[in-house]
Structure formats: C-alpha cells, structure tokens
C-alpha positions as a LaTeX table, in Angstrom:
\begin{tabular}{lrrr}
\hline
Residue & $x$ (\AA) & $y$ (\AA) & $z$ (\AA) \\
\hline
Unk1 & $-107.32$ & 16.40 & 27.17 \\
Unk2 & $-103.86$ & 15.80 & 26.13 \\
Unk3 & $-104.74$ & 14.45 & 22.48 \\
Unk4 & $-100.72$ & 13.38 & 22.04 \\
Unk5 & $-101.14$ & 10.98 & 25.53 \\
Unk6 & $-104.57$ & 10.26 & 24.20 \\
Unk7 & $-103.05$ & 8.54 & 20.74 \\
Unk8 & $-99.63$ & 7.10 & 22.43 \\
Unk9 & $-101.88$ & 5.00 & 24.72 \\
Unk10 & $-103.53$ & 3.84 & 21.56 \\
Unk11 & $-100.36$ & 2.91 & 20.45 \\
Unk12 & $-98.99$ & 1.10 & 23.78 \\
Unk13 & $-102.11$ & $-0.70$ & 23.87 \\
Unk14 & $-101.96$ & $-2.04$ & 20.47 \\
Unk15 & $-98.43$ & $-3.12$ & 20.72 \\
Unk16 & $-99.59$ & $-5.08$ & 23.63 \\
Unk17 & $-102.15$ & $-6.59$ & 21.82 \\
Unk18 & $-101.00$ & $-9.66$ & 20.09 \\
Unk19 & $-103.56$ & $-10.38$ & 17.56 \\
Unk20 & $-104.27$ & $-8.63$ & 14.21 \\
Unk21 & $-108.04$ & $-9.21$ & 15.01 \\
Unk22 & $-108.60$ & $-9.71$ & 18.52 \\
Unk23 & $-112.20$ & $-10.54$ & 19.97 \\
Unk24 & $-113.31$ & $-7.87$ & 22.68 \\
Unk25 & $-115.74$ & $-8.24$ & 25.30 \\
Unk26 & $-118.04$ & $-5.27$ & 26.24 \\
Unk27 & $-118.26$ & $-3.08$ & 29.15 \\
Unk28 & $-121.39$ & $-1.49$ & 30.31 \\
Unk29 & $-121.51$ & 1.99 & 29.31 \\
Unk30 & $-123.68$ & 5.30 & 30.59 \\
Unk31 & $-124.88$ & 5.77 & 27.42 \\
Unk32 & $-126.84$ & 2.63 & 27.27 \\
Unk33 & $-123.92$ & 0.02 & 25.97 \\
Unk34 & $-124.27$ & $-3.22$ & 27.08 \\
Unk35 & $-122.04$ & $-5.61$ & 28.88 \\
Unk36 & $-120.76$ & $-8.93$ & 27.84 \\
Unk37 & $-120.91$ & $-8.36$ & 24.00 \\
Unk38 & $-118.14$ & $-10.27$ & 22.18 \\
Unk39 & $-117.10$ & $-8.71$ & 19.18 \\
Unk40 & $-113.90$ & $-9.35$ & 16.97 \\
Unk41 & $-112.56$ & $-6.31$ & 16.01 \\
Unk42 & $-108.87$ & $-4.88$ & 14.82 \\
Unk43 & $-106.05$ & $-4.20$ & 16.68 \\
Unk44 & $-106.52$ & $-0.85$ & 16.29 \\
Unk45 & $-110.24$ & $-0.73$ & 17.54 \\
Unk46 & $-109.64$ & $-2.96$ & 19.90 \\
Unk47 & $-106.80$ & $-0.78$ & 21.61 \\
Unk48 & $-108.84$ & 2.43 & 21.53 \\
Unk49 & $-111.98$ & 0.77 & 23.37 \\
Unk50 & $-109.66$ & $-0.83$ & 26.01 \\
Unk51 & $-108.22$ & 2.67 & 26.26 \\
Unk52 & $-111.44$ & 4.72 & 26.91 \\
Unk53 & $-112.96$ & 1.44 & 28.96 \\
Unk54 & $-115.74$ & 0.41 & 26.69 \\
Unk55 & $-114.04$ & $-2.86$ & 26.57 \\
Unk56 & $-111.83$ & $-5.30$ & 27.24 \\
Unk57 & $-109.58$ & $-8.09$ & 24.93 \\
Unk58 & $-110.69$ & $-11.66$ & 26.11 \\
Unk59 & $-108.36$ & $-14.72$ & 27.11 \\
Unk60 & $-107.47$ & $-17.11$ & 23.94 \\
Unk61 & $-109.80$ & $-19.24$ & 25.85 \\
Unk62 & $-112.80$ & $-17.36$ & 25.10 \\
Unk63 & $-111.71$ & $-16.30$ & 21.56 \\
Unk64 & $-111.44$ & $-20.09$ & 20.61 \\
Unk65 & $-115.03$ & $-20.24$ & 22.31 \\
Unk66 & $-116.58$ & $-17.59$ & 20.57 \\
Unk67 & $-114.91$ & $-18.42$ & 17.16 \\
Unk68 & $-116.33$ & $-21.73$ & 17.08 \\
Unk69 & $-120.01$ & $-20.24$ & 18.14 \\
Unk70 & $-119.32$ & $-17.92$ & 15.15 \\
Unk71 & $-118.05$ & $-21.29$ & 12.41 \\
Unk72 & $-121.10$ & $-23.08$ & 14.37 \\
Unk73 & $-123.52$ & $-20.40$ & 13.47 \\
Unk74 & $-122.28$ & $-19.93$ & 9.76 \\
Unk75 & $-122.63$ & $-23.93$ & 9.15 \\
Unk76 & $-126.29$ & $-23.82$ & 10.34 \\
Unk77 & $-126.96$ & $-20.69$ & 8.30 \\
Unk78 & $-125.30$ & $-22.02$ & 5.46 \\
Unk79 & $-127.53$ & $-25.67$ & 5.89 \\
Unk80 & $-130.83$ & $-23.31$ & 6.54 \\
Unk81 & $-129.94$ & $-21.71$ & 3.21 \\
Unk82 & $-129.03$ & $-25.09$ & 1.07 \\
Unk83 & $-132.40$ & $-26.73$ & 2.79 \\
Unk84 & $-134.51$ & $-23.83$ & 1.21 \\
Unk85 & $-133.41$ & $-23.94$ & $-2.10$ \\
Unk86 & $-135.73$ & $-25.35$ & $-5.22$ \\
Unk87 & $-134.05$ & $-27.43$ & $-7.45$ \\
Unk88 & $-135.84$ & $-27.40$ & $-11.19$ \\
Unk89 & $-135.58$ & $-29.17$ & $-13.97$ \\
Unk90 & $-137.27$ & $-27.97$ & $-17.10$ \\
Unk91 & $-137.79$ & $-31.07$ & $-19.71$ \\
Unk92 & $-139.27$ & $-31.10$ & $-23.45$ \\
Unk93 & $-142.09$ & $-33.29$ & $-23.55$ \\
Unk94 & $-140.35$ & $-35.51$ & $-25.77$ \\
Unk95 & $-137.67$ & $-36.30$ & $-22.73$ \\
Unk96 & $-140.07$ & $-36.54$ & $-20.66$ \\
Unk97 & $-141.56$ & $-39.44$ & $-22.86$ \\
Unk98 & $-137.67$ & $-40.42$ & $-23.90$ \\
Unk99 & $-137.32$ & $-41.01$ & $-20.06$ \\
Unk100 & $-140.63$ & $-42.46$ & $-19.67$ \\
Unk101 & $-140.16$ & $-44.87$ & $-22.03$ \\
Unk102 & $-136.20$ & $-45.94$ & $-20.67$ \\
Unk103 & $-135.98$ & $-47.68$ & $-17.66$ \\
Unk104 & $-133.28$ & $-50.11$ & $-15.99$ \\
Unk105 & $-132.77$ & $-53.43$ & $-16.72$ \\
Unk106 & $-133.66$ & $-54.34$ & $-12.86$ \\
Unk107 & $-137.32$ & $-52.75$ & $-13.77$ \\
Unk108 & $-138.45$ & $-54.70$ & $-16.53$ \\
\hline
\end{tabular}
C-alpha cells in the first residue's frame, strides 16, 4: 500500500467535504460494524472512513434530521434530569413558627 496515495485521498476527500463536522452514516463492515449508524464526526474522520468504505457523509437532509433527534433527545434528558431533582429547604423552628404565624390578608 502506497501510504502517500493512501493520505492524498484523505486529503481530496476532505476538501470535498463541506462541513467542519459532518454527520456520517455507517457501512456494514466484516468485522462486525453495523450499518445505518449516524454519527457526527470531523472532517478529518469523516474523510478517512469514506476513504476505506466504513462510511459514508449523509445529505443535509438527513443531518438536519438527525440533529434535531440529537437537540430532541438532550431536551428530554435534560427534563428527566430537572424532574428528579429534590428541592430542600432547611428552616429554624422559629421560621417555621414566624411563617406559621404570617399569613395573607385573603386568609384571615
């Protein structure tokens, strides 16, 4: 293996590549790699996998699909993780009898 035409197809294929972080979709593999995995990756990465056909850079179609799966995903993590948070407050007896003892006007 040429190691020189190895690297300058690298190259050509990340010049082609228009994003800085494109999203790649897998190829099945031999060695047990699966197909249809999106993935964003760098430029870089994402030039040497198309290269040695492990994968292949998706339409800005499917990026914009699989981005907002990905902002989708983070919003319901991020409610899961504000639903299961304990709020405490830790009050003196005497507040506790202070606010006891002080309640609205609409109350009384």
């Amino acid at each position: 293996m040429d190691l020189r035409l190895y690297y300058q197809k690298i190259r050509d294929a990340a010049a082609k590549i228009e994003d800085e972080f494109p999203v790649v979709v897998s190829r099945e593999t031999g060695d047990g790699g699966k197909e249809g995995t999106l993935t964003e990756v760098p430029r870089r990465i994402a030039a040497k996998m198309v290269v040695e056909g492990l994968a292949h850079v998706v339409s800005p179609a499917q990026k914009q699909a699989f981005l907002n799966a990905q902002a989708e995903a983070k919003r319901m993590a991020d409610q899961l993780s504000a639903a299961s948070q304990v709020h405490l407050t830790v009050l003196s007896s005497s507040e506790l009898d202070r606010l006891k003892n002080t309640r609205p006007a609409a109350m009384k």
